[in-house]
Every structure is written in C-alpha cells, then in structure tokens.
C-alpha angles and dihedrals in degrees: 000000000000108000092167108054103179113197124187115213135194105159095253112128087246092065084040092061081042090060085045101063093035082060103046084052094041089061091038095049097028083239129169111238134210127189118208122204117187123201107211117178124175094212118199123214112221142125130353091286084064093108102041098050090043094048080050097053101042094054089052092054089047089051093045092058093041084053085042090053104051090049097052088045087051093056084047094050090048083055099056091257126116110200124180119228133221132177130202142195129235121172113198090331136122117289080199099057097049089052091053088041090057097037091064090037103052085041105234124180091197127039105191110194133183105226121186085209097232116191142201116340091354085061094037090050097035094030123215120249085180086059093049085050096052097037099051107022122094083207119108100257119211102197101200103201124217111252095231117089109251123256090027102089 
C-alpha cells in the first residue's frame, strides 16, 4: 500500500518515535524512505555584525541536521531499513510548507510525523507544523503522538 514513507526528522525524541513507526511500516510495506531535515533559522537583522553572525548561524544549523540526519539514518539502517536523506533550507519560512512541498514532490504516498499533540494557548504560542501538514496537504498524514500526557511536561 504505501511505497514512498516521508519522515521528517529534527533530533527531538517526538520525531524519534515518528522514525519509529516509518520504520516498523517500511519493513512491513517494503516501502523507500526519505528523511527530511529542515533547517529553519529566524534570522534577525541588526548591526554591522548582522552577516556574519547570520552566515555563521546558518552553516551550524545545516550541520546540525546533517548530524540529525545520519543518525537517524543510522537507527533506520540497524533496523534493516536504508533511507535516503535530504535536507532543506527555509529562512524565515514555514517548517510546515517544505514538508508538504517534499511530500508532493518526492512523491511520497505516506508522510509519517512525531507530534507532541499541543493544545489550546501552548499550540497557539509554540504552533504546530504537524497541524499545517494535516491540514494542506492531499498525502496520507501518521501522526505518531508523544507518550507523555500534554500539558504535564
């Protein structure tokens, strides 16, 4: 049924339980898997230092996610999966809208996410990408929940 699984991946132990799952179904499917890594930097403008900071900046978030993305590669290969790995940039942009993007490019017939399952003023004040992806894309969405009740952490 799915042949495409795309997983978005940031290193935090949500997305973890996200590749998890991506992976139980891959085997399962014989499916390919991506993860996607998306660099997402808020850049502030300010002062004659501006650029270089935010050249700085921007080439330590892009080797975060390639470090994010090899490990997670790495979890998926112990498990008897290969899984190819893309990163992508998005300045000031939405994490929400690439992973759609990528989704219907690829194109993936699955896109598996870890949500931590925010509600009322914490998802307003923190937003949701989960919530963007489910809500515009026309790919089949797993939401793969954090364990921990929310609101309790």
């Amino acid at each position: 049924m799915y042949k495409k699984i795309l997983v978005p991946v940031d290193g935090s132990d949500t997305s973890l339980l996200g590749l998890w799952e991506a992976i139980r179904l891959a085997k399962d499917q014989k499916a390919e898997v991506r993860l996607l890594h998306v660099v997402h930097d808020f850049l502030v403008a300010g002062g004659h230092g501006a650029a270089v900071y935010t050249s700085q900046l921007r080439k330590d978030l892009r080797d975060r996610g390639e470090a994010v993305l090899k490990d997670a590669a790495g979890v998926a290969r112990h498990q008897g999966v290969e899984a190819e790995t893309k990163i992508a940039e998005t300045p000031g942009g939405g994490v929400g809208t690439v992973i759609v993007e990528e989704a219907q490019n690829w194109p993936a017939d699955l896109i598996v996410l870890g949500t931590h399952g925010r509600r009322g003023i914490r998802r307003l004040v923190m937003g949701s990408d989960a919530e963007y992806v489910v809500r515009t894309t026309p790919v089949p969405v797993l939401l793969v929940r954090d364990a921990k009740v929310p609101g309790k952490d």
